[in-house]
Each structure stands twice: as structure tokens, then as C-alpha cells.
GUVEXPA-460857 format. One record per residue (C-alpha): z, y, x; residue number from 0. Coordinates in steps of 0.25 Angstrom, whole numbers. Example, Ala and Ser with C-alpha at 12.3 -4.5 7.8 and 13.67 -1.06 7.14 Angstrom:
2
REC      Z      Y      X    n
REC     31    -18     49    0
REC     29     -4     55    1
This chain:
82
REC      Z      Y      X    n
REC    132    -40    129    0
REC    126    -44    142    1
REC    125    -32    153    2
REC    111    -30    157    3
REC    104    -35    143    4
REC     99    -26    134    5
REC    106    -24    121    6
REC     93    -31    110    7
REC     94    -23     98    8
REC     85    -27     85    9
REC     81    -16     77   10
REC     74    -18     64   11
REC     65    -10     58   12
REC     66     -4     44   13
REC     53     -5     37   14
REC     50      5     27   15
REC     42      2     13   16
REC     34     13      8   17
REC     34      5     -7   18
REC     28     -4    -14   19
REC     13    -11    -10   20
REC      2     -4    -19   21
REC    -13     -2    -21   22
REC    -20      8    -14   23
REC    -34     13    -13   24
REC    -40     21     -2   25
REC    -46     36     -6   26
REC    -59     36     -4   27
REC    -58     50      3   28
REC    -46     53     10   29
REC    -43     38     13   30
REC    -29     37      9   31
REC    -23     25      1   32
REC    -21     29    -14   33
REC    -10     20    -21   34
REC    -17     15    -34   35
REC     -3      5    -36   36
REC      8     -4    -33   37
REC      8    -18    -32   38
REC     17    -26    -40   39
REC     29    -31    -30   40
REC     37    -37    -41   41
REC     27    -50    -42   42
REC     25    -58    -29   43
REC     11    -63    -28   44
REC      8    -46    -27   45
REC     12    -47    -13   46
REC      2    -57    -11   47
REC     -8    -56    -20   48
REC     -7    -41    -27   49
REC    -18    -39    -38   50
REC    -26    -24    -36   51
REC    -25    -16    -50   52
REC    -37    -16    -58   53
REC    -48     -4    -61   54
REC    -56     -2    -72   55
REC    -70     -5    -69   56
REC    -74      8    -61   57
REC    -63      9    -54   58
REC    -52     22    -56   59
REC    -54     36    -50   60
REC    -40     39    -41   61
REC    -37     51    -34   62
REC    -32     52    -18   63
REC    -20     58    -19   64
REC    -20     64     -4   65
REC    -36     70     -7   66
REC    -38     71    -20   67
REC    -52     61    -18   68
REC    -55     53    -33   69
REC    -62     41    -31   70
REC    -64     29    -39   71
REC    -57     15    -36   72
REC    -58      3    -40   73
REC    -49    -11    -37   74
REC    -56    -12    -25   75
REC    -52     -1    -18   76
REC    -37     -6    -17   77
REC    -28    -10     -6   78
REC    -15    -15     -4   79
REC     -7     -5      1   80
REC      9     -6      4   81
């Protein structure tokens, strides 16, 4: 070691994963995400190109789990959400 130089250490950063990606929709109310599904990892063009689930016509009633708030969705509402 070399007097006078400071010692250069890396450090890496461990990055944690909270899971799987998955499709989400916004409460209508409250404004927190609600997860509708997971997106399939096992096939590769989903990290690319992941196909949203289909509704009935109509859309689907959910409920917010943090305030209780039904409201109607519909395919269009979703969002990629990891």
C-alpha cells in the first residue's frame, strides 16, 4: 500500500425484489394500486411484450383493499406494475 493514498473500497449494493411483475389498477378513491395479477415470467416475450387479462364486456367490480371503494374496471384501467 502506498502511504498517503487512500485505501478505494467498492461496495455493491444488494437490490432487493418485492416479487414477481404484475397487473395493477388504481382505486378510483383512495389512489392506491390494487394487484389484479401476475405476469407470467416462465415465457420470455412477457418481459417484453406481456399481454393484459381480458374483461367481460362491462368491465369487473373489484374492491380497494386499504378503503373498501367498489368501482368497475375494465382492461383499460391496467398497468404494469413490478
Amino acid at each position: 500500500m502506498v502511504q498517503g493514498l487512500p485505501v478505494l473500497s467498492k461496495t455493491f449494493e444488494r437490490r432487493s425484489f418485492r416479487g414477481m411483475a404484475s397487473w395493477a389498477m388504481k382505486c378510483g378513491n383512495c389512489g392506491e394500486a390494487i394487484t389484479h395479477s401476475p405476469i407470467d415470467d416462465t415465457k420470455l416475450e412477457n418481459f417484453y411484450f406481456p399481454l393484459k387479462p381480458a374483461f367481460p364486456d362491462g368491465g369487473t367490480e373489484f374492491e380497494c383493499p386499504t378503503c373498501g371503494h367498489k368501482e368497475k374496471y375494465s382492461a383499460l384501467d391496467l398497468f404494469y406494475r413490478e
